[in-house]
C-alpha positions as CSV (number, residue, x, y, z in Angstrom):
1,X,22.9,-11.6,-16.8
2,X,21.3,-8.6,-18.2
3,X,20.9,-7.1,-22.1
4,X,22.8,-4.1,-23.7
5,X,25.8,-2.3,-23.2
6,X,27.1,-2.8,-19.5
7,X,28.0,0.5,-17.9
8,X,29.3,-1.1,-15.1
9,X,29.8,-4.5,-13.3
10,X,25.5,-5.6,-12.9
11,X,24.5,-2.6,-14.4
12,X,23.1,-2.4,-18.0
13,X,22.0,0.3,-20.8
14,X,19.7,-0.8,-23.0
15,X,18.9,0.0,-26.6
16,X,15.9,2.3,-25.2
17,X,18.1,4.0,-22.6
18,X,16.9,2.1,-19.8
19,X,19.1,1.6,-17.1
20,X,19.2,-1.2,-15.1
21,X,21.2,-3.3,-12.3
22,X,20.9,-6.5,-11.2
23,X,22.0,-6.4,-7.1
24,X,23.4,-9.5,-5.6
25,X,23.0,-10.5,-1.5
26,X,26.2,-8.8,-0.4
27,X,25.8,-5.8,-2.1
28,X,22.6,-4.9,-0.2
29,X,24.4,-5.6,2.8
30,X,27.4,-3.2,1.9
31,X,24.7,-1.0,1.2
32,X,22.9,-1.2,4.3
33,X,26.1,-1.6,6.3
34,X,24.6,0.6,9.5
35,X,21.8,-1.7,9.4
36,X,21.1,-5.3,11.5
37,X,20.0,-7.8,8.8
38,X,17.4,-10.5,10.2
39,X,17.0,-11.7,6.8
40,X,18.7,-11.8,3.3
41,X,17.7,-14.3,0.7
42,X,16.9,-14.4,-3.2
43,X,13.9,-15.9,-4.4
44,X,14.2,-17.0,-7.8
45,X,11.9,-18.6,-10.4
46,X,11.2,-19.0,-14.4
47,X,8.9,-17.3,-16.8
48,X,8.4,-17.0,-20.4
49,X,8.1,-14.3,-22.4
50,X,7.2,-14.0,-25.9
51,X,7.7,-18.0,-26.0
52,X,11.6,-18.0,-24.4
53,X,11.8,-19.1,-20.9
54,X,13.9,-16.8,-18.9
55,X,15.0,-16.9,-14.6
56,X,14.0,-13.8,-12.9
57,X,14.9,-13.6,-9.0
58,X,14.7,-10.6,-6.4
59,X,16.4,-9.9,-3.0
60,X,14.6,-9.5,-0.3
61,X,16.3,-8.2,2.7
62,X,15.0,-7.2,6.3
63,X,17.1,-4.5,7.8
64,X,16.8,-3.0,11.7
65,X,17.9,0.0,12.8
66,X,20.2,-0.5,15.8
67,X,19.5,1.9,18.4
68,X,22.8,3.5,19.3
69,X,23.9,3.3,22.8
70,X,23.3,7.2,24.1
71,X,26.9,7.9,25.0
72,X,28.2,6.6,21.1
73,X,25.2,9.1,19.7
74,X,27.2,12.3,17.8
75,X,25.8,15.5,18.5
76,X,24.5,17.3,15.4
């Protein structure tokens, strides 16, 4: 999945220091829990770089905001 020291499950330190983490679908949607999702989906596709072929993908996710019902709202 990703290069260098893993500092935790998807998540990787490289040599430079560079964090990184490498989401998958459901964690968005953990993420975004108090959020409607119209659409979640990973796109994926190949490129090379310096002559090795590697797969790259992103999430993409479309999220609403659910308008809350006026007598669930909290008062703040």
């Amino acid at each position: 999945m990703g290069q260098g020291e893993e500092a935790e499950e998807g998540t990787f330190r490289r040599g430079s220091g560079i964090i990184t983490h490498y989401f998958r679908e459901g964690e968005i949607a953990a993420m975004f829990s108090g959020l409607k999702i119209d659409l979640i989906r990973t796109h994926g596709w190949r490129m090379k770089i310096r002559g090795e072929e590697l797969v790259r993908s992103e999430v993409e996710g479309v999220l609403v905001k659910v308008e809350q019902n006026p007598s669930e709202r909290t008062m703040n």
